[in-house]
LOBAFI-692063 format. One record per atom (N, C-alpha, C, CB): x, y negated, z; residue in one letter. Coordinates in steps of 0.05 Angstrom, whole numbers, plus 32768, in hexadecimal, padded with zeros to 4 digits. Glycine has a CB too. Layout:
LOBAFI-692063
XYZa;...
This chain:
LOBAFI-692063
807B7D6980F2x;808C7D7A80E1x;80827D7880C5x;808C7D9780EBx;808D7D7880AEx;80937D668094x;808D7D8D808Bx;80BC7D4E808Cx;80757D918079x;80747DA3806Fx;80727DA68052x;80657DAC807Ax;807A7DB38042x;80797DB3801Fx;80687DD18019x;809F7DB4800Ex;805B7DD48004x;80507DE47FFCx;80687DF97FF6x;803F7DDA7FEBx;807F7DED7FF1x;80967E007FEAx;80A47E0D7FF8x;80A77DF87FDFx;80997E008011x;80A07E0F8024x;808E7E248030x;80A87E008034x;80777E188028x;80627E338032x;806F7E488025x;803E7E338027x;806F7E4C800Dx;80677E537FF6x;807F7E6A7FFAx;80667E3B7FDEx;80977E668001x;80B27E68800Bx;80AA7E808020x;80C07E4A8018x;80A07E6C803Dx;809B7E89804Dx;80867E988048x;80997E878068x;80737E998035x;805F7EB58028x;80727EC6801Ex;80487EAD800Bx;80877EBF800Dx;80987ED67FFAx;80A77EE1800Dx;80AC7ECB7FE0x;80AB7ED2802Ex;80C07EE3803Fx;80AD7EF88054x;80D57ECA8055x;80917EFC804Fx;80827F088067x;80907F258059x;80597F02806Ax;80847F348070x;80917F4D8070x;807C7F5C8078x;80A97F508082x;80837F808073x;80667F988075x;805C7F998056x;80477F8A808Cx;804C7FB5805Ax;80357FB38043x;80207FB6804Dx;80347FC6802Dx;800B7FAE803Bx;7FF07FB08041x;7FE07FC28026x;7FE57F918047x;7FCF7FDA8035x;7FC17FE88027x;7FA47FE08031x;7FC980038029x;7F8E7FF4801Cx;7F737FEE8022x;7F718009802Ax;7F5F7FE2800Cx;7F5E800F8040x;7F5280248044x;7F3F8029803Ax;7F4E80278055x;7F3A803F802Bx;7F228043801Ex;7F0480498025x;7F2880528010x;7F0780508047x;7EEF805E8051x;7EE6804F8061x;7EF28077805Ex;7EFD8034806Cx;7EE9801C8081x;7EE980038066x;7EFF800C80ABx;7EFC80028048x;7EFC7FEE8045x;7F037FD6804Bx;7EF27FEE8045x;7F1E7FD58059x;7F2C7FC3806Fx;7F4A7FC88064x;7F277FCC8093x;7F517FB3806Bx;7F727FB48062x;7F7C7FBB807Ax;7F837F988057x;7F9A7FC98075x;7FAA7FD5808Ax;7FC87FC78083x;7FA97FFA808Ax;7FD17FC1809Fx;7FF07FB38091x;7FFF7FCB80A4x;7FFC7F88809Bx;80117FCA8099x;80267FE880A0x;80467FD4809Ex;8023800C807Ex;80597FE780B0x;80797FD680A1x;807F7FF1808Dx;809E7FCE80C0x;807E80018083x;807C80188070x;806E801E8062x;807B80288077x;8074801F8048x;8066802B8030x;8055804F8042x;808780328011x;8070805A804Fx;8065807C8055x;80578071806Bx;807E809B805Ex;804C80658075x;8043805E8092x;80228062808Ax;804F803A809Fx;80148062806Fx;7FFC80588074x;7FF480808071x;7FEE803A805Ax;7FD88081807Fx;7FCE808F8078x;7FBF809F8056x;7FC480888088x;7FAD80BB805Ex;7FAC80B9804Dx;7F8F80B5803Ex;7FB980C7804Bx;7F8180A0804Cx;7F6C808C804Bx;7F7080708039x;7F6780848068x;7F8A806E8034x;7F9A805C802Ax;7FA18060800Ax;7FB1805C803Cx;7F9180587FF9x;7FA7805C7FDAx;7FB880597FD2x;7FA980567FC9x;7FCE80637FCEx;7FE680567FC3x;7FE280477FB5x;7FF780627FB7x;7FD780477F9Fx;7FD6802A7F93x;7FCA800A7F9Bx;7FCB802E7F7Fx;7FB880127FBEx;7FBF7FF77FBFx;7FCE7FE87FCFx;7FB17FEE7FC0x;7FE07FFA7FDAx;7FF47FF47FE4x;800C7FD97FD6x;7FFE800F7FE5x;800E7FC67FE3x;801B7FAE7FD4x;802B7F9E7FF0x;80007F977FC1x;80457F947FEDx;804A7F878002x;803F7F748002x;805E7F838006x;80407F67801Ex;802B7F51802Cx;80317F3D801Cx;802F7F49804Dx;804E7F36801Ax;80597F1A800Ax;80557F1C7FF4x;80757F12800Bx;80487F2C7FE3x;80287F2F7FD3x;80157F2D7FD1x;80207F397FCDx;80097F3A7FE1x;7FEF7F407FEFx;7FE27F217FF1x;7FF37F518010x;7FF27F0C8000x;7FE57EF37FFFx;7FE67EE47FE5x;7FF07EE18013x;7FE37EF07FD4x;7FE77EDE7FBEx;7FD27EE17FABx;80017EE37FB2x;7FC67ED87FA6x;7FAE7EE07F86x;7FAA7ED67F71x;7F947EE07F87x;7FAE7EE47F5Ax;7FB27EDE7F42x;7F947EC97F3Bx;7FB97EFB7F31x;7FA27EAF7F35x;7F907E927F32x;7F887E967F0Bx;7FAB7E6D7F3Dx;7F997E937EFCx;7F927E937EE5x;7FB47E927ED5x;7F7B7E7B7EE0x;7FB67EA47EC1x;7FD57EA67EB9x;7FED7EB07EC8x;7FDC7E8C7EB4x;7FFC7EA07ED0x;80187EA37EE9x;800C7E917EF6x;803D7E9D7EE4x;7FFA7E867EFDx;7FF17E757F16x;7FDE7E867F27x;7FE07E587F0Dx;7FE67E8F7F47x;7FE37E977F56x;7FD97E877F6Cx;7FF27EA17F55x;7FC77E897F87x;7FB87E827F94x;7FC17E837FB0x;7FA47E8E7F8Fx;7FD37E797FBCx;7FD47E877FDDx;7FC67E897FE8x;7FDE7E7F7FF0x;7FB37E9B7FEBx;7F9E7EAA7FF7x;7F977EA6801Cx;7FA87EC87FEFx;7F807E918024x;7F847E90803Dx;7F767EA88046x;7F7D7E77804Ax;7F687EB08034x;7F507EC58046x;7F687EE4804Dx;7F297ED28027x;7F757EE58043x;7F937EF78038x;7F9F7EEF8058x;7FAC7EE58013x;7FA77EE08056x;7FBC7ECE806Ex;7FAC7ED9807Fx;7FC17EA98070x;7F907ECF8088x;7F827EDB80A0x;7F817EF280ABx;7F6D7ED9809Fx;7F817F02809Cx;7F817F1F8093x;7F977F2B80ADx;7F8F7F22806Dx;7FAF7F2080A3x;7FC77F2780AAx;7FC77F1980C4x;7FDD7F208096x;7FC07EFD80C0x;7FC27EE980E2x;7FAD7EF880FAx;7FB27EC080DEx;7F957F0A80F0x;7F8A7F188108x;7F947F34810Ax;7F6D7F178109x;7FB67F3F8104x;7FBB7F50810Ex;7FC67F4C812Dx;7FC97F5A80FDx;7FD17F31812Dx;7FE37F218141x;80007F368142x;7FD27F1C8166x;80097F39812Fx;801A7F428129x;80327F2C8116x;800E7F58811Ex;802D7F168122x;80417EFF8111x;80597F07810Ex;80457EE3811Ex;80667F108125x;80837F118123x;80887F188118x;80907F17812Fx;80767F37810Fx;80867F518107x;80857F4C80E3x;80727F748114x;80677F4080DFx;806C7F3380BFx;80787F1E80C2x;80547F2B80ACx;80847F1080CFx;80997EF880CBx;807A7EE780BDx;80BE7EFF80AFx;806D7EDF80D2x;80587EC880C7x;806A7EB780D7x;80327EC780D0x;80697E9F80CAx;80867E8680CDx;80687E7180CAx;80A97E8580A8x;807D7E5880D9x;806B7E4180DEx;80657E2F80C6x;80787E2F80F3x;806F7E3280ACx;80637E298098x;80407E378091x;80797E318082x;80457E588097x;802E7E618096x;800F7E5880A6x;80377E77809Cx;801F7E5380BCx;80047E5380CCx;7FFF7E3580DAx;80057E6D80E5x;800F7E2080C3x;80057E0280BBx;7FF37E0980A4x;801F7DEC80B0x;7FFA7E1D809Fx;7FF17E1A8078x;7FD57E228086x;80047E378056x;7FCB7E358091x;7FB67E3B809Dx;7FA17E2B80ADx;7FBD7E4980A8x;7FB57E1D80BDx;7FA77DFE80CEx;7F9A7DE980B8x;7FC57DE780E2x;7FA57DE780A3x;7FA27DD4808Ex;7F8B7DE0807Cx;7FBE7DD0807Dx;7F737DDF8082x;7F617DE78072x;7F527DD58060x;7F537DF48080x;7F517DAD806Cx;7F4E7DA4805Bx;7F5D7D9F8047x;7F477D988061x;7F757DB08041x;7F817DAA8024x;7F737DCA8015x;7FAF7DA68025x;7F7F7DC07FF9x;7F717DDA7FF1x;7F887DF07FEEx;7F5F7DD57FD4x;7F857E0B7FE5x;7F9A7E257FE0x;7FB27E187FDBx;7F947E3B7FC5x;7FC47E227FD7x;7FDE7E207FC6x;7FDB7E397FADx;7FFC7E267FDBx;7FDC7E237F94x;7FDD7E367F7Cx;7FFB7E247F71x;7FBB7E357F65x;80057E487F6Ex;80217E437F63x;80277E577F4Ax;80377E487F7Cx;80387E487F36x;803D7E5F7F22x;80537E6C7F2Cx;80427E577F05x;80547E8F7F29x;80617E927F3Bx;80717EAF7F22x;804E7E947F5Cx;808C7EB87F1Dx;80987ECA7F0Fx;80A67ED87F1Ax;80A37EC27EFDx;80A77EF47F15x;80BB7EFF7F22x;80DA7F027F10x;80AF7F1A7F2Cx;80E77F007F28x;80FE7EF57F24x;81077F177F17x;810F7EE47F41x;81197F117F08x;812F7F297EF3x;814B7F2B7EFEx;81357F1E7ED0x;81547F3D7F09x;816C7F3F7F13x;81807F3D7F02x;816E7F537F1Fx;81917F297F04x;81B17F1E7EEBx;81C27F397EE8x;81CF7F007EFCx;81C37F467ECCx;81CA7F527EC8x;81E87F4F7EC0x;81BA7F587EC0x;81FB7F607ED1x;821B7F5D7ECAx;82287F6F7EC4x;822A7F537EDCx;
């Protein structure tokens, strides 16, 4: 199967859930709800997942984060974040290196 980084890259922005840090074990928590996390949990670090794997590299160039991906791949909760088979090639593939992508958020066309 014929894989592109654009396509990784593609199913990271489609995972689904958020993930917060707990502040008292120090461990991330993935939730499908913002109200779902406790209140061990900060709101502010609450970020969706199809974030969460991503880390700011230098400028708008961002990092797809495998240690991030793992994170999420030992919930065994694939389905429910929609981890897709680009993902967990991208994971098998460790002798390549990250995917760093410049990456913008898009502005909704105003009419």
């Amino acid at each position: 199967m014929s894989m592109t980084s654009a396509d990784i890259c593609t199913a990271a922005d489609h995972l689904q859930g958020f993930v917060g840090i707990n502040q008292k074990t120090a461990q991330y928590i993935v939730r499908f709800s913002e109200d779902a996390f406790g209140l061990d949990i900060l709101e502010s670090s609450i970020e969706p997942t199809n974030e969460f794997v991503w880390r700011l590299q230098a400028g708008e160039h961002m990092r797809l984060d495998r240690t991030r991906i793992q994170l999420l791949l030992d919930q065994h909760i694939d389905e429910r974040l929609n981890i897709s088979t680009p993902i967990q090639l991208y994971m098998q593939r460790v002798d390549l290196p990250e995917i760093i992508a410049e990456r913008r958020i898009k502005k909704p066309v105003s009419q």
